[in-house]
Predicted model as a PDB file, atoms N, CA, C, CB and O in Angstrom, pLDDT in the B-factor column:
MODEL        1                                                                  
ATOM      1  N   UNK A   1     115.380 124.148  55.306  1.00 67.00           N  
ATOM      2  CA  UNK A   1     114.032 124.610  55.428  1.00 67.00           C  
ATOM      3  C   UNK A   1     113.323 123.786  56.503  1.00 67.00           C  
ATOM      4  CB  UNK A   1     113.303 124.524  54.079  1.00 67.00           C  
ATOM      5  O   UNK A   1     113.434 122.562  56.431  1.00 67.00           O  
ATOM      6  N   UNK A   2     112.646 124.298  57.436  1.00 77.00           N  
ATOM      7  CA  UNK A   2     111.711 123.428  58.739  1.00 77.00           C  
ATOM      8  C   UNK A   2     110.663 123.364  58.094  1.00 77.00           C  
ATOM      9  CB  UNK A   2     111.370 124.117  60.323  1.00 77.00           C  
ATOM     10  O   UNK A   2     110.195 124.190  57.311  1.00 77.00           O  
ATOM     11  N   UNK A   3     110.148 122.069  58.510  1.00 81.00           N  
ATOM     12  CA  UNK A   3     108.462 121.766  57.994  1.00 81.00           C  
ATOM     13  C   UNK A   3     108.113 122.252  59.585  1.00 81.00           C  
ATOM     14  CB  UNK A   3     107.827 119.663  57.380  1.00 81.00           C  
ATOM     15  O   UNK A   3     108.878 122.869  60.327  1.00 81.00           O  
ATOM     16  N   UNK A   4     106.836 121.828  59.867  1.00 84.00           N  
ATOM     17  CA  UNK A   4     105.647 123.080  60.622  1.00 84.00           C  
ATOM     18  C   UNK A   4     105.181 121.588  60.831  1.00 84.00           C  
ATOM     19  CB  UNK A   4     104.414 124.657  59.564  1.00 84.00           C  
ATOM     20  O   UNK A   4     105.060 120.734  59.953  1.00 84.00           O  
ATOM     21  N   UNK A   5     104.914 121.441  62.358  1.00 81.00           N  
ATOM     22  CA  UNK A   5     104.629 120.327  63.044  1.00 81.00           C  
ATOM     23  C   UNK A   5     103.439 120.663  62.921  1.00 81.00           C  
ATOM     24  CB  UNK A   5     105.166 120.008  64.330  1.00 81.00           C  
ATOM     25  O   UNK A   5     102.912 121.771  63.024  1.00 81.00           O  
ATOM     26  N   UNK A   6     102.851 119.265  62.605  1.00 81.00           N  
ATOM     27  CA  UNK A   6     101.182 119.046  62.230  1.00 81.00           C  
ATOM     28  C   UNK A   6     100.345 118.913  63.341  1.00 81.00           C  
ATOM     29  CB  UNK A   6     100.858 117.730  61.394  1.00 81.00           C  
ATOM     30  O   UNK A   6     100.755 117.980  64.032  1.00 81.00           O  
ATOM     31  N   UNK A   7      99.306 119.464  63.832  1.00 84.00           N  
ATOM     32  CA  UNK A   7      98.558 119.711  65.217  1.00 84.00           C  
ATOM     33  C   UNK A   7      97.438 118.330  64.671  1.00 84.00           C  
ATOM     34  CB  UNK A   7      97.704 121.739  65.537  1.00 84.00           C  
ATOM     35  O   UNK A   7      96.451 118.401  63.939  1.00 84.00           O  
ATOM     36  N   UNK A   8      98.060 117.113  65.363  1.00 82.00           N  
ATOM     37  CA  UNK A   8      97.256 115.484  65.580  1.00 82.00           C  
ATOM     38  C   UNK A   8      96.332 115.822  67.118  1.00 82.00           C  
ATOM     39  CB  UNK A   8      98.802 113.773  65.907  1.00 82.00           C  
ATOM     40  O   UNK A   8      96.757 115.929  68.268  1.00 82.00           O  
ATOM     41  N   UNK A   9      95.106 115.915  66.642  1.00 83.00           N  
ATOM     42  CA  UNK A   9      94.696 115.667  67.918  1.00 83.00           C  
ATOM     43  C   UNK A   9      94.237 114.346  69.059  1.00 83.00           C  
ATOM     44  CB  UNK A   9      93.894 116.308  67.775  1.00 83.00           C  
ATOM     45  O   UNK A   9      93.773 113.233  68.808  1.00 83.00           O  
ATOM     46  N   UNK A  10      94.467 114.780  69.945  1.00 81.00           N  
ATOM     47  CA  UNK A  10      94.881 113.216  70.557  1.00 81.00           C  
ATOM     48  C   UNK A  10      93.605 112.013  70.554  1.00 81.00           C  
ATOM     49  CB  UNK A  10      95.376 113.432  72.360  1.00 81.00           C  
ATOM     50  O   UNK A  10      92.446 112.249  70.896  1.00 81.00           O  
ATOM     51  N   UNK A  11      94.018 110.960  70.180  1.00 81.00           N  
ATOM     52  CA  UNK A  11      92.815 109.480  70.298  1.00 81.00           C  
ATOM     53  C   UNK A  11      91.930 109.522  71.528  1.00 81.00           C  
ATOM     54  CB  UNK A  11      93.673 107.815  70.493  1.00 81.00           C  
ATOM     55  O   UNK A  11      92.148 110.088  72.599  1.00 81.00           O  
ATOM     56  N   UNK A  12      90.989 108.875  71.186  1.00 81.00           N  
ATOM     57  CA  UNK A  12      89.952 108.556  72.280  1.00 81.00           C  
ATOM     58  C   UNK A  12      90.270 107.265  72.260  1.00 81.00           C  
ATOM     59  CB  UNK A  12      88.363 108.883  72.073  1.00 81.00           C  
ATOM     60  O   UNK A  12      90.273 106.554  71.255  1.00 81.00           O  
ATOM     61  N   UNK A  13      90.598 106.873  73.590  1.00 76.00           N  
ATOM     62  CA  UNK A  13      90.499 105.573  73.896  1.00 76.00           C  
ATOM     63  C   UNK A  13      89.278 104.663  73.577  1.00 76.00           C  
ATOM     64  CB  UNK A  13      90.699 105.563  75.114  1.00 76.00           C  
ATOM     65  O   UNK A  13      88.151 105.134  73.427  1.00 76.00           O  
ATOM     66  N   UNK A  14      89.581 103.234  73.474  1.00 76.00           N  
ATOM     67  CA  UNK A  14      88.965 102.672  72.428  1.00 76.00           C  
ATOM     68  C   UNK A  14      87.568 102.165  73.929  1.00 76.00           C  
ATOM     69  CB  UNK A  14      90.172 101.236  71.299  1.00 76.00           C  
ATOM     70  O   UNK A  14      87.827 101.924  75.108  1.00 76.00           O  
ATOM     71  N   UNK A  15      86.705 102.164  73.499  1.00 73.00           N  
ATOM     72  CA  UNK A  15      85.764 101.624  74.377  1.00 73.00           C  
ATOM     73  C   UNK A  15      85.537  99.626  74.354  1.00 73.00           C  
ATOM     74  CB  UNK A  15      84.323 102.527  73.863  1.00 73.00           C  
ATOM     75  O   UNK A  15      85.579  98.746  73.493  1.00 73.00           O  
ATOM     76  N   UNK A  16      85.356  99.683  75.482  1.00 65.00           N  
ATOM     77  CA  UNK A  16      85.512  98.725  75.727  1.00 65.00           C  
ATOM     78  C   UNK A  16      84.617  97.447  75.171  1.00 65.00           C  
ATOM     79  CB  UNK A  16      85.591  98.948  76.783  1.00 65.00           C  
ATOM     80  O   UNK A  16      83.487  97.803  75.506  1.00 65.00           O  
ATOM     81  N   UNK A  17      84.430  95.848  74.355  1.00 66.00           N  
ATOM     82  CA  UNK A  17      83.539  95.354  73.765  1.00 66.00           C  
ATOM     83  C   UNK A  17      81.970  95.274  74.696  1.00 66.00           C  
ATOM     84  CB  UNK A  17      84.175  94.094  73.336  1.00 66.00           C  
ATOM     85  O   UNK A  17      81.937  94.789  75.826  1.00 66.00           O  
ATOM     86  N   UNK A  18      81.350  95.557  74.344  1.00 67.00           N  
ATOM     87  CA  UNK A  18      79.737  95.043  75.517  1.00 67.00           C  
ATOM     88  C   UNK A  18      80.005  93.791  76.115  1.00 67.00           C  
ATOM     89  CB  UNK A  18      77.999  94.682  74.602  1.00 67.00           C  
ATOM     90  O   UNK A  18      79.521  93.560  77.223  1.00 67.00           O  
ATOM     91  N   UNK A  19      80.723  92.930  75.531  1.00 66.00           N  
ATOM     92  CA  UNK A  19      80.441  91.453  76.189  1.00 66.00           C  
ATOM     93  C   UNK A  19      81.247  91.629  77.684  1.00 66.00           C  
ATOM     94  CB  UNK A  19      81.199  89.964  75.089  1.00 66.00           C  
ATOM     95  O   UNK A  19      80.838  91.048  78.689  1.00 66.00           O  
ATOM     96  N   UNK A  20      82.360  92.446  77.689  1.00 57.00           N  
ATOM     97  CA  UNK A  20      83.032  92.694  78.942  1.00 57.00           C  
ATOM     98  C   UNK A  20      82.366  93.301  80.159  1.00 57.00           C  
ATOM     99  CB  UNK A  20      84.042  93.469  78.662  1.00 57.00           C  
ATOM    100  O   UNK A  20      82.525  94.486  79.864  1.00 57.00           O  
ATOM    101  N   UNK A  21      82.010  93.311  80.811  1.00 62.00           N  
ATOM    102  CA  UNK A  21      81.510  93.367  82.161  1.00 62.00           C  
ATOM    103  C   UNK A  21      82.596  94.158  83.193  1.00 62.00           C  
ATOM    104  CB  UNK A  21      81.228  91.816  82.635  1.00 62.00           C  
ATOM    105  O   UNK A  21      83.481  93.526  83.768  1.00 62.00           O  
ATOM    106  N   UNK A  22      82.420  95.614  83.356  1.00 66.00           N  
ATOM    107  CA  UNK A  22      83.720  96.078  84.140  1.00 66.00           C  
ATOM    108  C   UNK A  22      83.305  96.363  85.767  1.00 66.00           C  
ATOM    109  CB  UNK A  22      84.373  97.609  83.377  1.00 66.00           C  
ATOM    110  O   UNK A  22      82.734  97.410  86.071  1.00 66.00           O  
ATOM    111  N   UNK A  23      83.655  95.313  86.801  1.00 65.00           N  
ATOM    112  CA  UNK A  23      83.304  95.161  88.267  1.00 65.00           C  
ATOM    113  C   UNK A  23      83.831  96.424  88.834  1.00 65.00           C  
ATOM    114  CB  UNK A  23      83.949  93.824  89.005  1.00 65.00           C  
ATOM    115  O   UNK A  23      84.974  96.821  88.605  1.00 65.00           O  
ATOM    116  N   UNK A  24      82.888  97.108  89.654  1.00 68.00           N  
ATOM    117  CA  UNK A  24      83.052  98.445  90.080  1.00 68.00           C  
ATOM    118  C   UNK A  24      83.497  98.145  91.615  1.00 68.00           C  
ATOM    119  CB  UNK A  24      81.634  99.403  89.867  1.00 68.00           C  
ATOM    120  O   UNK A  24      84.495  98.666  92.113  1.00 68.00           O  
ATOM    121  N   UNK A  25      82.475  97.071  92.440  1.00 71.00           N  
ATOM    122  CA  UNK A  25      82.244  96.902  93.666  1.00 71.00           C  
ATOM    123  C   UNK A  25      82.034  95.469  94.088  1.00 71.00           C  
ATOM    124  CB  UNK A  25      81.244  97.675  93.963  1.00 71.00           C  
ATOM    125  O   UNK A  25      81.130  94.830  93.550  1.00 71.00           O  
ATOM    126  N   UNK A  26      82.584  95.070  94.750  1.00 69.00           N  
ATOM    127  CA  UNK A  26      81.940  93.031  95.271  1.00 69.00           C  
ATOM    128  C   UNK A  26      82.237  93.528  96.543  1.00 69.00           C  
ATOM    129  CB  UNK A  26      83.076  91.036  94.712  1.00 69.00           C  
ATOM    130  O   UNK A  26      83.126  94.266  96.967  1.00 69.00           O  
ATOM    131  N   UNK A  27      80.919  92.730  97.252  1.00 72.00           N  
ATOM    132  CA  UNK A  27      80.641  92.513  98.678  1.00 72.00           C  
ATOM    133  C   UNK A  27      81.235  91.056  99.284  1.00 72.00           C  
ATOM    134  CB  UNK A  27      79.028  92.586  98.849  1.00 72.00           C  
ATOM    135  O   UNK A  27      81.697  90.242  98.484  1.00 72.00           O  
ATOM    136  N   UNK A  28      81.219  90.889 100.088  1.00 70.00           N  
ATOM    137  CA  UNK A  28      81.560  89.705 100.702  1.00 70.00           C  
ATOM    138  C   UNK A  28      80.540  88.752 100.567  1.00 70.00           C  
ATOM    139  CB  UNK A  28      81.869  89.887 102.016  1.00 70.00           C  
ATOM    140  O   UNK A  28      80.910  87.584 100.690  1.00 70.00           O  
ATOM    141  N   UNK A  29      79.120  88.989 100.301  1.00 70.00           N  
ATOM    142  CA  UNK A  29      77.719  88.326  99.772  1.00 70.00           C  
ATOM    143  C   UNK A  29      78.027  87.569  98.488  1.00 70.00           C  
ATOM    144  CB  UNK A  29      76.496  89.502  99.429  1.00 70.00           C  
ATOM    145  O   UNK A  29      77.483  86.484  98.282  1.00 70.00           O  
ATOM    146  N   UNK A  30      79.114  88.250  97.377  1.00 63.00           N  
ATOM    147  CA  UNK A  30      79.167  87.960  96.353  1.00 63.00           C  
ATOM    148  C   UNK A  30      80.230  87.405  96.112  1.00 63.00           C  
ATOM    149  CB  UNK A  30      78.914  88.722  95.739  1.00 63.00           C  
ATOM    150  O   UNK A  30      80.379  87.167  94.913  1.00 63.00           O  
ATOM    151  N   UNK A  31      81.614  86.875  97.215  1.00 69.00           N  
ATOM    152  CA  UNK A  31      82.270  85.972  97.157  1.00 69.00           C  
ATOM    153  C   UNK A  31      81.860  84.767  97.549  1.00 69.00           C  
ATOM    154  CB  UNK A  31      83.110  86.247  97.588  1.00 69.00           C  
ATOM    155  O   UNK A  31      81.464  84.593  98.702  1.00 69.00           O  
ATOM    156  N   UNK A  32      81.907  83.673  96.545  1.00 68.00           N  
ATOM    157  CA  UNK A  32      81.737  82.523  96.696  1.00 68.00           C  
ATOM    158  C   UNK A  32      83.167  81.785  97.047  1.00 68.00           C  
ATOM    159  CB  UNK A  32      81.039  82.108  95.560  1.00 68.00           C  
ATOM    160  O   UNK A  32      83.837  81.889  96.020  1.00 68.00           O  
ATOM    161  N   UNK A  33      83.953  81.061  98.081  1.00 66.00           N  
ATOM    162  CA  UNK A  33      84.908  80.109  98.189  1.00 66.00           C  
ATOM    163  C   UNK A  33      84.450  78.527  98.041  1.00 66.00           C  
ATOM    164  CB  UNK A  33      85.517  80.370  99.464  1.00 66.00           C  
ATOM    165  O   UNK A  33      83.627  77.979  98.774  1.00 66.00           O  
ATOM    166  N   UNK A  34      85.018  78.026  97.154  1.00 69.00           N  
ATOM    167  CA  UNK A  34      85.035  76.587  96.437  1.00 69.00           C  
ATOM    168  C   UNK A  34      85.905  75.758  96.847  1.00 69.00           C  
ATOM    169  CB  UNK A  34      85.265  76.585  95.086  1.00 69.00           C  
ATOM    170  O   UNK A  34      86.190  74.779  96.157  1.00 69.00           O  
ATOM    171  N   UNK A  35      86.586  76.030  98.243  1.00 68.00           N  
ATOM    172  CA  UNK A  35      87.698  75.247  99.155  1.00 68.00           C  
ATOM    173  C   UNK A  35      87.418  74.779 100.579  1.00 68.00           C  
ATOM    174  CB  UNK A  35      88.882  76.126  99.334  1.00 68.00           C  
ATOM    175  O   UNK A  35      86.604  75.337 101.315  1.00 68.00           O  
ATOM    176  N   UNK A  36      88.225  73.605 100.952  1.00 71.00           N  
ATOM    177  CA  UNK A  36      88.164  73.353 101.878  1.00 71.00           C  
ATOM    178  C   UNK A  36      88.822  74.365 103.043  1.00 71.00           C  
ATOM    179  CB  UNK A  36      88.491  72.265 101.714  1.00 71.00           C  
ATOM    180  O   UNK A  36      89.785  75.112 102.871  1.00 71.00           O  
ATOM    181  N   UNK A  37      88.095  74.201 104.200  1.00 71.00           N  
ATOM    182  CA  UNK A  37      89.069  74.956 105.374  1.00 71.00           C  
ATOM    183  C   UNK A  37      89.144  74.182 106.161  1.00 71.00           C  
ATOM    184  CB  UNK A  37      88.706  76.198 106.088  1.00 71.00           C  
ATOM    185  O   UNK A  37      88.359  73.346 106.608  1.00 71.00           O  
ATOM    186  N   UNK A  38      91.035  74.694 106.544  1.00 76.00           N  
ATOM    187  CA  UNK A  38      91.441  73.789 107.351  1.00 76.00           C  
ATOM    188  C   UNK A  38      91.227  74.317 108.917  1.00 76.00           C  
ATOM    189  CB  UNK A  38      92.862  73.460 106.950  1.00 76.00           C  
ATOM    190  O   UNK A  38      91.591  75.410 109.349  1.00 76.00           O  
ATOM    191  N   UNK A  39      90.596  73.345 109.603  1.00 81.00           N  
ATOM    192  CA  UNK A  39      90.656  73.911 111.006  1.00 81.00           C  
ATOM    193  C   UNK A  39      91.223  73.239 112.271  1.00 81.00           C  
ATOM    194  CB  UNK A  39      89.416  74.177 111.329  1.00 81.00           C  
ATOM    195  O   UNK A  39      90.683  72.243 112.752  1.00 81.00           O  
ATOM    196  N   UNK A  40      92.376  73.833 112.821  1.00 82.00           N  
ATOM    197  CA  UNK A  40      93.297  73.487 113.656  1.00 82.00           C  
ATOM    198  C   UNK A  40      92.330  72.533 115.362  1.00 82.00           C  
ATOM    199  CB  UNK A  40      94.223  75.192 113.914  1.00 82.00           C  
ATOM    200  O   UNK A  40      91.346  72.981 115.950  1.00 82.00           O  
ATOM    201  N   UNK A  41      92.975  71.414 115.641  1.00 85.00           N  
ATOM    202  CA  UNK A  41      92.312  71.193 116.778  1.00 85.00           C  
ATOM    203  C   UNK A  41      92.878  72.484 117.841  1.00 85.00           C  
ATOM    204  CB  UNK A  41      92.621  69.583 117.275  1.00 85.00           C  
ATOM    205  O   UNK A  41      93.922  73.117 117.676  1.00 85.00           O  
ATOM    206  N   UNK A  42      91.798  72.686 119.052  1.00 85.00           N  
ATOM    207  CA  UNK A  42      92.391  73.695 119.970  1.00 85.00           C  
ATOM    208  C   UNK A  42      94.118  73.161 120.772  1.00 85.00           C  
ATOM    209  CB  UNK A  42      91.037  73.911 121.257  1.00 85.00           C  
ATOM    210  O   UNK A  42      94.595  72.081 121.120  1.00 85.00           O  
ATOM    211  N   UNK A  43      94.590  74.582 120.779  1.00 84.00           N  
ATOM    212  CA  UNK A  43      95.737  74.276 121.435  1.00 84.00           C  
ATOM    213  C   UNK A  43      95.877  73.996 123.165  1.00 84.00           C  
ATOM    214  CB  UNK A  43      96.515  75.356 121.035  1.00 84.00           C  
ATOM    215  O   UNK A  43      95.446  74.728 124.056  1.00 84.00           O  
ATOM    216  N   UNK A  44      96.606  72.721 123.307  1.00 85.00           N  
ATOM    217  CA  UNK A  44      95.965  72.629 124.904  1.00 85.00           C  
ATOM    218  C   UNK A  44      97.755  73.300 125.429  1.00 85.00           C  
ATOM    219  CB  UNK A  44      95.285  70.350 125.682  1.00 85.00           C  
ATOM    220  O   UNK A  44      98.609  73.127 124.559  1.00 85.00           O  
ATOM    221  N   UNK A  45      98.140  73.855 126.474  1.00 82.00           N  
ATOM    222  CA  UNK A  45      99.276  74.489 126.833  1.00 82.00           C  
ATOM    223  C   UNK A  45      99.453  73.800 128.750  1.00 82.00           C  
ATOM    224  CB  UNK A  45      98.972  76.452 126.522  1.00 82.00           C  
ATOM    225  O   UNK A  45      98.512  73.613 129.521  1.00 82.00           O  
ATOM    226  N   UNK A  46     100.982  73.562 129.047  1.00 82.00           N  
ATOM    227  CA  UNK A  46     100.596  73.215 130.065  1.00 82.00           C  
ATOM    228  C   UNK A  46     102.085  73.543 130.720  1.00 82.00           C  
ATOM    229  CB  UNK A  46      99.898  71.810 130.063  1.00 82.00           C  
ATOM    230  O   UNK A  46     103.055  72.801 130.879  1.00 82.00           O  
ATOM    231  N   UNK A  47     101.888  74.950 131.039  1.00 79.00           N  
ATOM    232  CA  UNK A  47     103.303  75.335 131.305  1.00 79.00           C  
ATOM    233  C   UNK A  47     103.836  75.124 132.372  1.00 79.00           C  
ATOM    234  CB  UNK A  47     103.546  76.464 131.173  1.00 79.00           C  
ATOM    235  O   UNK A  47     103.171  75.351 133.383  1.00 79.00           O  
ATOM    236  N   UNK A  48     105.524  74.508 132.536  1.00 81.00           N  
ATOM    237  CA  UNK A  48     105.749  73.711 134.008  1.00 81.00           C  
ATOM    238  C   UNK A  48     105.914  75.320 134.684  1.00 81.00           C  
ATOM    239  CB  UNK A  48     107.481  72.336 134.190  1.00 81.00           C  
ATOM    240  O   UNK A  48     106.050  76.403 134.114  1.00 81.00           O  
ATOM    241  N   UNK A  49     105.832  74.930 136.300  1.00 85.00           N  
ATOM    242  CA  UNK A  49     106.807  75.920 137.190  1.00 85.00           C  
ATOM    243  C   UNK A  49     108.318  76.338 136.722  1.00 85.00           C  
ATOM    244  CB  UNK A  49     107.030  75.207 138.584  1.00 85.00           C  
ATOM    245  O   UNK A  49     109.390  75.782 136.488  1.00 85.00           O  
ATOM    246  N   UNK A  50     107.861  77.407 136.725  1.00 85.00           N  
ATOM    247  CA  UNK A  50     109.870  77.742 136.778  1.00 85.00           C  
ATOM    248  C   UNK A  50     110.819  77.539 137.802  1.00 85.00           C  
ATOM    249  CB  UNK A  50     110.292  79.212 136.678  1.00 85.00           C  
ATOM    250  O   UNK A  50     110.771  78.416 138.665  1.00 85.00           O  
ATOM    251  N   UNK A  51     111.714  76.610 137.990  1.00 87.00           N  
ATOM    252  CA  UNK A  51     112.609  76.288 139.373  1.00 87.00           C  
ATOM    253  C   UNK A  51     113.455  76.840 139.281  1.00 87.00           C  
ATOM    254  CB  UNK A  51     113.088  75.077 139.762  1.00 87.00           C  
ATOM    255  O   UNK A  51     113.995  76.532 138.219  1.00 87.00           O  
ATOM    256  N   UNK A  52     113.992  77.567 139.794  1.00 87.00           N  
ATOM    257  CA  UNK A  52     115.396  78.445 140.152  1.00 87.00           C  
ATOM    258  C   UNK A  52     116.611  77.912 140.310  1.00 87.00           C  
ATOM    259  CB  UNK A  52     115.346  79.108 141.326  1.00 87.00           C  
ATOM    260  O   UNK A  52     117.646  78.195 139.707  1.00 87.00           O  
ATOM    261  N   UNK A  53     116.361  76.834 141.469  1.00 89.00           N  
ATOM    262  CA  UNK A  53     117.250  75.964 142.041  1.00 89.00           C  
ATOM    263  C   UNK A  53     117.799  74.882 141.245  1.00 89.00           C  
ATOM    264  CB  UNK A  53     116.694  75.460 143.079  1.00 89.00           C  
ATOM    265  O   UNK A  53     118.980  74.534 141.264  1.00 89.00           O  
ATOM    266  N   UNK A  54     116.828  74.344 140.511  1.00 88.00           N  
ATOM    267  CA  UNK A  54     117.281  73.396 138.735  1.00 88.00           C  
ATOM    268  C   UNK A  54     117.994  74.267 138.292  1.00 88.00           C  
ATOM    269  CB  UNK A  54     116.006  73.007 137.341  1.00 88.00           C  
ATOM    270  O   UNK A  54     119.213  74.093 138.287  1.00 88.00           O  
ATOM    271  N   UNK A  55     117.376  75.544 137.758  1.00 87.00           N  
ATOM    272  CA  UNK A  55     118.420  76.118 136.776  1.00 87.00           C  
ATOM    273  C   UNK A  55     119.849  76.278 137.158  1.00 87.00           C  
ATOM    274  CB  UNK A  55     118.021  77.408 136.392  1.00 87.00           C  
ATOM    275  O   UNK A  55     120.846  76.167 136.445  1.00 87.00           O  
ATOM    276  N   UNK A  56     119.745  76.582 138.523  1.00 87.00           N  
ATOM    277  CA  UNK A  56     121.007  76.972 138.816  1.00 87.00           C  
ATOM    278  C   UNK A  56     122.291  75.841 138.726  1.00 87.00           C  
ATOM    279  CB  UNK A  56     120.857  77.519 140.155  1.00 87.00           C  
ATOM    280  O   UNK A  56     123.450  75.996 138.342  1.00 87.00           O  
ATOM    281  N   UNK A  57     121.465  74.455 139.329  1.00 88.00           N  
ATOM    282  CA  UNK A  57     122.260  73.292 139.304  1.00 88.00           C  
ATOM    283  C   UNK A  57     122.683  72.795 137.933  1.00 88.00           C  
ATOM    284  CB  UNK A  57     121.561  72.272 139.976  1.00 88.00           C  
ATOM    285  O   UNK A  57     123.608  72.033 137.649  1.00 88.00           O  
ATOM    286  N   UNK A  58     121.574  73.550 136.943  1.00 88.00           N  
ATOM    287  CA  UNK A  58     122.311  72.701 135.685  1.00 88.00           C  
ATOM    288  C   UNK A  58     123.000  73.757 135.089  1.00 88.00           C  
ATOM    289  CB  UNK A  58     121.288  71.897 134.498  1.00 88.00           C  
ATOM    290  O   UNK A  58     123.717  73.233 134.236  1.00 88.00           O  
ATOM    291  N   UNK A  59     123.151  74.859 135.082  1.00 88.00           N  
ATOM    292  CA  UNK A  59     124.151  76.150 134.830  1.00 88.00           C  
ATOM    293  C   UNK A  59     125.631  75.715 135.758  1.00 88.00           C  
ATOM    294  CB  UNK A  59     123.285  77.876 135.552  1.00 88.00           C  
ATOM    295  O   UNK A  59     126.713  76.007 135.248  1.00 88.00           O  
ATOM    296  N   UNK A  60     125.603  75.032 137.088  1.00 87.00           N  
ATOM    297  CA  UNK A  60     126.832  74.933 137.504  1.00 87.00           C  
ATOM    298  C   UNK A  60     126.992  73.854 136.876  1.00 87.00           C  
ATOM    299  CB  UNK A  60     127.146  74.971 138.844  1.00 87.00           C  
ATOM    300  O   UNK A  60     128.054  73.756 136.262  1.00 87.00           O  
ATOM    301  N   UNK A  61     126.108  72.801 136.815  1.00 86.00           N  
ATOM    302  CA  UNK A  61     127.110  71.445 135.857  1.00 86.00           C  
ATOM    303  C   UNK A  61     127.600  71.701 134.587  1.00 86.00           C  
ATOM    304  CB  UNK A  61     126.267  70.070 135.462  1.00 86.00           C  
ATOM    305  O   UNK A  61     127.923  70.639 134.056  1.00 86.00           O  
ATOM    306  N   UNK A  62     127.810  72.749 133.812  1.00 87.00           N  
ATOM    307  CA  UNK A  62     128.346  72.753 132.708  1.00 87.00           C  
ATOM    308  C   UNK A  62     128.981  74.367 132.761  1.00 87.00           C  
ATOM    309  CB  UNK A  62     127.268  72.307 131.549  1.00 87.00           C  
ATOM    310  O   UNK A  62     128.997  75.093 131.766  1.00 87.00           O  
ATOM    311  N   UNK A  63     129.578  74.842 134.325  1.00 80.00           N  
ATOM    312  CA  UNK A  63     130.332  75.766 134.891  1.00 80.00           C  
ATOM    313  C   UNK A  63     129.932  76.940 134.242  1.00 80.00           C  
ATOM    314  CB  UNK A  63     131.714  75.502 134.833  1.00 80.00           C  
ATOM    315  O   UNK A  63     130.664  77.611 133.514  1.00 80.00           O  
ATOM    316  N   UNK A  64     129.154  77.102 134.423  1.00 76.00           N  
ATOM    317  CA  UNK A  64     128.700  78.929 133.867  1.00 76.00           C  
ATOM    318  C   UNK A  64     128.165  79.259 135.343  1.00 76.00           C  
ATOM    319  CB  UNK A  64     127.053  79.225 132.270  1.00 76.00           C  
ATOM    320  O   UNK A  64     127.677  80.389 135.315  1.00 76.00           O  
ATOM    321  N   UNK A  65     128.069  78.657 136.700  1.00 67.00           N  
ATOM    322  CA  UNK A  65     127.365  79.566 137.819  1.00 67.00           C  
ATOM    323  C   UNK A  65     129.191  78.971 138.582  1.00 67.00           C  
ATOM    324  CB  UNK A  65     125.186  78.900 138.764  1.00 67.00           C  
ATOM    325  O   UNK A  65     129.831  77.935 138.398  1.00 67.00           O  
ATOM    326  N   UNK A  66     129.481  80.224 139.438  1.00 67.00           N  
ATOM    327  CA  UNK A  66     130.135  79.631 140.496  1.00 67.00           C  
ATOM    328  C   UNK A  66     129.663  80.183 142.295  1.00 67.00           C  
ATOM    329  CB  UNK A  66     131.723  79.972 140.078  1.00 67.00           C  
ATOM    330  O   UNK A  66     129.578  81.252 142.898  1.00 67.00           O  
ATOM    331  N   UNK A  67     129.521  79.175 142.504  1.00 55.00           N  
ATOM    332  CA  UNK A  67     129.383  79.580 143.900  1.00 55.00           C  
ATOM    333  C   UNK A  67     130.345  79.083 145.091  1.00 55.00           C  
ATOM    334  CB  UNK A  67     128.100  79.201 144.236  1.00 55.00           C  
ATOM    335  O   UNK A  67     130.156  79.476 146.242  1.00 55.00           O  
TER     336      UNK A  67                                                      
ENDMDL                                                                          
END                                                                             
């Protein structure tokens, strides 16, 4: 004999307590950071000439150029 499935209608989710506070939106106004920042001294760069004629001499001293 089949029993006859009982029509449960479905839960309402439980609402949430008042004391909870649910954040919709924060601005960047309303981030506060409580850290230090680290800030890099500037980078100074001091790039040599490229010599051709070096490279070439130290490519033949360890035989990878032949001339």
């Amino acid at each position: 004999m089949a029993f006859p499935v009982p029509h449960l209608p479905p839960r309402r989710a439980a609402e949430p307590p008042p004391s909870v506070a649910l954040v919709r939106m924060v601005t960047h106004d309303d981030v506060e950071w409580l850290r230090p920042i680290f800030r890099a001294p500037p980078l100074e760069l001091s790039p040599k000439a490229f010599d051709a004629e070096r490279l070439a001499a130290e490519l033949r001293g360890i035989g990878l150029v032949e001339r």
